[in-house]
N, C-alpha and C positions, 0 to 999 in steps of 0.2 A: 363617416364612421361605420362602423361596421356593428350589423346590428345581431341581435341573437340568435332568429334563425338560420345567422351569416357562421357563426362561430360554433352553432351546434354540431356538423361533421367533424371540426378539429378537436372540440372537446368529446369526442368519442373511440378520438385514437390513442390506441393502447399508450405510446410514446409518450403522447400529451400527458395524459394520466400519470403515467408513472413520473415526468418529469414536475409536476405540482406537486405528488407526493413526496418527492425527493427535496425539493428547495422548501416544502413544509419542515419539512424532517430538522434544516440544517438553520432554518430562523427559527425554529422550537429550541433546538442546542446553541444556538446564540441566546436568545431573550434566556434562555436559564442559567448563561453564564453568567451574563449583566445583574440577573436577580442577586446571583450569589454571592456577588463583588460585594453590591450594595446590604448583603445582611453582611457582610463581615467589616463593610466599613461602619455599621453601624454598632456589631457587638464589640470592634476592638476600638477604645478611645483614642490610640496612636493613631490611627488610619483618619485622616480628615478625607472629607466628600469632595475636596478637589482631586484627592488623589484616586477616590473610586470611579470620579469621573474620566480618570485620564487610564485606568485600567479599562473600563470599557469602552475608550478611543482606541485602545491596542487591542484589544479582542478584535474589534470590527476592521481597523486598518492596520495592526502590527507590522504587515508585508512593507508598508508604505515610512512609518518610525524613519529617521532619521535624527534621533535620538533627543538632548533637551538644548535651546536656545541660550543666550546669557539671562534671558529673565527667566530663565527656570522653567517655562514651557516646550512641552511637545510641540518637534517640529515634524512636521510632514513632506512628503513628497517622493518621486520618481528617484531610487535608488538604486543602482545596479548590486549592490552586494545583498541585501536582502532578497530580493527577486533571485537571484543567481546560487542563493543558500537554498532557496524554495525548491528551484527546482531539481538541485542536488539532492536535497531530501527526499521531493517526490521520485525519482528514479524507482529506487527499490519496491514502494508502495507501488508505483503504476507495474513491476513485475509479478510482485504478489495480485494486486488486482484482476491481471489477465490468467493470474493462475486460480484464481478463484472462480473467474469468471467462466473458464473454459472447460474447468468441471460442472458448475452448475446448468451449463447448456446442455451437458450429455444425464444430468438428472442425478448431478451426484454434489456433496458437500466437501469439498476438501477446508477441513479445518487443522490441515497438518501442513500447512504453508511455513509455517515457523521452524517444525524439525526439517523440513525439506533445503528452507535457507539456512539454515546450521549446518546441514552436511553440504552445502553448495559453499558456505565460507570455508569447512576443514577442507574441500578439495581444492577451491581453487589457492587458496592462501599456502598449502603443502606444495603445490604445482610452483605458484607463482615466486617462489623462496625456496626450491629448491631444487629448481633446472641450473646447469650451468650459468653464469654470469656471461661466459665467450658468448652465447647464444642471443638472437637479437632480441629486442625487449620486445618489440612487438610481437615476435613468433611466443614470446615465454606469454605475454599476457593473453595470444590467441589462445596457446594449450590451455590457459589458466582458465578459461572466462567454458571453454568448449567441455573442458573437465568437471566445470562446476554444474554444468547444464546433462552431464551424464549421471553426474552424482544425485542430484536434484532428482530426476527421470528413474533412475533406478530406484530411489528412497519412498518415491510417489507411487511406482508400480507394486509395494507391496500393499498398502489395503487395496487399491485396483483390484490386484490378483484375489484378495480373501473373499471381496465383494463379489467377485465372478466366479469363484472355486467354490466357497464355501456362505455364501450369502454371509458373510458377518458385514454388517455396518459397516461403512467408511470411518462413520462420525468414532465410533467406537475405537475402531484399529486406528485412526489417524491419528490420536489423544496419545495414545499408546506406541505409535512409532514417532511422536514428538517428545513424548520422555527418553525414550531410547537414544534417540539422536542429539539430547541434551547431556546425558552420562556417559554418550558415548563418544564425544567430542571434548568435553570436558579429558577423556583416560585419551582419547590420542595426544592432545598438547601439552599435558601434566608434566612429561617427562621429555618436551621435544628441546630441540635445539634451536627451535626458530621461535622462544619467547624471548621478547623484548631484554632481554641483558646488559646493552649499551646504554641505555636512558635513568638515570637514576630514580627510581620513584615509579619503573614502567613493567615491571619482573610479572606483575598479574596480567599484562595485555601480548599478544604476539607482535611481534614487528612491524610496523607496516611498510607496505610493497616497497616504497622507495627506496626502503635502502638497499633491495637489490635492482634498484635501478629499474624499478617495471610501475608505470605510470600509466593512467588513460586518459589519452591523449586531451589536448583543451580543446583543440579544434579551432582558436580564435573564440572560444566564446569567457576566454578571462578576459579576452580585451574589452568586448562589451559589457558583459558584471564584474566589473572589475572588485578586486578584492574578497572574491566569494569561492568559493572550493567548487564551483560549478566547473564538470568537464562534457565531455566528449558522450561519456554515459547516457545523459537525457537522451540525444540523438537515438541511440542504441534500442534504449526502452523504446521511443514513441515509433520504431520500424517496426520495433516487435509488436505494438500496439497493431499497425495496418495489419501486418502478417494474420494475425490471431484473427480479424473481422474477416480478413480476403478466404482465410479457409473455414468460420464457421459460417459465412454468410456467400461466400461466391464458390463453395467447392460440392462436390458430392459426397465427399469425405465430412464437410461441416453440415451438411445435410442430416446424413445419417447420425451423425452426434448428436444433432438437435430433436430428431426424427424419435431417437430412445429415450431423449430428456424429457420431449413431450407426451409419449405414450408409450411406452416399453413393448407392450403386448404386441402392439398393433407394428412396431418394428419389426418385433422375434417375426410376427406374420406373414411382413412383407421380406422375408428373407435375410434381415440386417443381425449381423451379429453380435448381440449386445455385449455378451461375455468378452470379447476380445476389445469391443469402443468402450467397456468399465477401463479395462488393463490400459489401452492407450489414452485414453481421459486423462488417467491423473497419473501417466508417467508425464503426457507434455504438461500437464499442474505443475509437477512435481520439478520440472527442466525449467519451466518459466519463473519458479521460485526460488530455483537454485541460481539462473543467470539473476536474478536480483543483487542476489547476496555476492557476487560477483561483482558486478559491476558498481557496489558497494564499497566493497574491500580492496578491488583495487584500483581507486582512484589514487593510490600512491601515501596519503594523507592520515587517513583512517584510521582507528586502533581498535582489536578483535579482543575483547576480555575472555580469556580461555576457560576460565570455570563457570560454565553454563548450565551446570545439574540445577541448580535451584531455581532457575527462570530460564523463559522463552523469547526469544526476540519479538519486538512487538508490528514489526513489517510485516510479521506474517499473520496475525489478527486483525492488524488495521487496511489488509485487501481486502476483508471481508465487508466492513461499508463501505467504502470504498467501488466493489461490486457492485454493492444491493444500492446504493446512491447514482451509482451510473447505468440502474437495470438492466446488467449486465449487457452492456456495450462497450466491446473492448476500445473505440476509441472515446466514450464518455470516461471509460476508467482514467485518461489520460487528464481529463478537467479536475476530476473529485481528488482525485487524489496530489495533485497540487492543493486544490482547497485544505486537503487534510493536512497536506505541509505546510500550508501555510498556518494553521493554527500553531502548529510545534514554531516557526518563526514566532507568531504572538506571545506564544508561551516565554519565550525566550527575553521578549522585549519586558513583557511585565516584571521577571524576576534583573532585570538592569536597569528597569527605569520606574520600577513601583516599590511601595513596598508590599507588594504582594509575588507571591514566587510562582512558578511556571505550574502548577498541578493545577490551577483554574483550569489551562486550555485541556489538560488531562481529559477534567470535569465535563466539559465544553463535549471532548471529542466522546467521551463515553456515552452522556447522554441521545449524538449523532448516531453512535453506533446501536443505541437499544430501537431511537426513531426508523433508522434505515431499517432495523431486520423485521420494521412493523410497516415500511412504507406501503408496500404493495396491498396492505388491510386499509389503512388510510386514506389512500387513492380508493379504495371500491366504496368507502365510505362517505368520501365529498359526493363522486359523482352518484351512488346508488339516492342516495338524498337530490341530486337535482334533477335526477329520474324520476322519482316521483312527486317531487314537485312541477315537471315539465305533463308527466300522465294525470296528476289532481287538476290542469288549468284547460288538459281535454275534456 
């Protein structure tokens, strides 16, 4: 067994640290979802305690659900459609992740992921519906997916630019060009011709891809989850995942980003120029959140509801723990935010097989999100306590 002063070096590394603070984070926002089951099956008299018990088997395993038995129990086990809706959902999340992630290395906060994937849906969705059909679907989904990643990048480089020109906040300007890009999406597809018309009951949503025949691609992995809307997209994201580590961690270019993230001054110093890694920071934030909402929308399936002025998409708040839960490592973003999908899977199972409806996992995921943006205080707070309990036994 391994003894204390075996385990002292490990528990002193940053990594360690932040990874205890992180799986504190997410059994804090689990036990307080189970708490909250059982006050409500206890203030609502329809709810019996079998049933709060079997909401918080889906909290914990919902991925796993296979839905109820003929005696009316939850059955469990290895499913390919839930697994395969998980990691369809997480796609987007692990692009917003890396886009959150990739600013905060260079010492900056993009909280404008959401307007960024808004204008990455109006571009690639305008692209992808209205290239010729003669044209091959693959070329039309490359333009689409490549447009959405331009759009993203350029929507990203304006607080970039204010932050570097005029020292305004990111946090500030990003609020601000995420409203924008919500009313301003909203007045492109108001009066377009590529909202849903054919579907009766669909006139609020745009079309989606397929029906001009632009699809991404499965790759063989419906055959393995089968019955689940999982494509070809996962693959996409977790490249972009290595990509994003290979240049913040193995380049000269992720160097000097990280170089400004950790001490600005002491960059400007050494001759790095921050002004221009602001603007290029959060144009690739800004591209990696646009390819989200891309490879989102067109998986062929999808439906885009075009009156966006009143809310934000929420891929682009939920990279934000997502980040802070995977401190910031672009391939841990790839784990947490399946985690995070999978709660939305959970959420899903409670409202089909409880009588409780999906805003528990909301609850769940909220309170994850206030833990994550405190984990890094948390972690200095376990260990700064075994510090000086390890200095009181000198």
């Amino acid at each position: 067994m391994l003894n204390r002063k075996a385990l002292s070096p490990l528990l002193k590394n940053d990594g360690v640290k932040s990874l205890c603070a992180s799986l504190l984070s997410i059994f804090l926002g689990l036990f307080t979802g189970c708490i909250i089951i059982f006050i409500v099956c206890l203030a609502d008299d329809e709810i019996t305690l079998k049933s709060g018990l079997d909401a918080a088997k889906l909290i914990l395993l919902g991925v796993f659900a296979k839905g109820r038995d003929a005696a009316g129990s939850l059955a469990f086990g290895l499913g390919g459609t839930n697994i395969g809706n998980l990691l369809f959902r997480a796609t987007p999340i692990i692009m917003t992740g890396l886009s959150v992630t990739f600013a905060f290395k260079t010492g900056l906060f993009n909280i404008g992921a959401s307007g960024q994937y808004l204008i990455g849906t109006a571009a690639c969705l305008t692209v992808a519906l209205s290239l010729p059909e003669a044209l091959p679907s693959i070329i039309r989904w490359l333009l689409a997916f490549l447009c959405a990643l331009a759009a993203g990048a350029l929507w990203g480089s304006v607080p970039g630019f204010l932050k570097a020109r005029f020292k305004i906040n990111e946090v500030l300007s990003s609020i601000m060009t995420n409203w924008i890009a919500a009313n301003l999406v909203t007045r492109i597809f108001e009066n377009s011709s590529l909202r849903n018309t054919v579907q009766s009951g669909k006139i609020g949503y745009i079309m989606p891809t397929s029906m001009k025949g632009v699809a991404t691609a499965k790759l063989g992995l419906d055959r393995i989850f089968s019955s689940s809307q999982i494509n070809g997209g996962i693959i996409v994201a977790i490249i972009f995942a290595v990509i994003i580590y290979i240049v913040l961690f193995k380049t000269t270019f992720g160097f000097e980003n990280r170089a400004c993230g950790s001490n600005l001054h002491a960059a400007e110093y050494a001759g790095i120029n921050s002004k221009r890694r602001t603007v290029l920071s959060m144009a690739i934030a800004g591209a990696l959140s646009g390819g989200g909402a891309a490879l989102y929308y067109l998986s062929g399936d999808t439906e885009f509801f075009w009156s966006t002025y009143q809310s934000l998409p929420a891929e682009g708040f939920n990279g934000i723990p997502v980040a802070l839960l995977a401190s910031n490592n672009p391939l841990g973003v790839i784990f947490t935010a399946c985690f995070m999908s999978s709660l939305g899977v959970a959420g899903q199972q409670l409202k089909d097989l409880t009588a409780y409806n999906e805003y528990v996992a909301d609850i769940i995921i909220a309170v994850i999100v206030y833990l994550s943006a405190f984990s890094a205080v948390i972690g200095q707070l376990i260990f700064a306590k075994r510090k000086r309990e390890r200095e009181a036994v000198k």
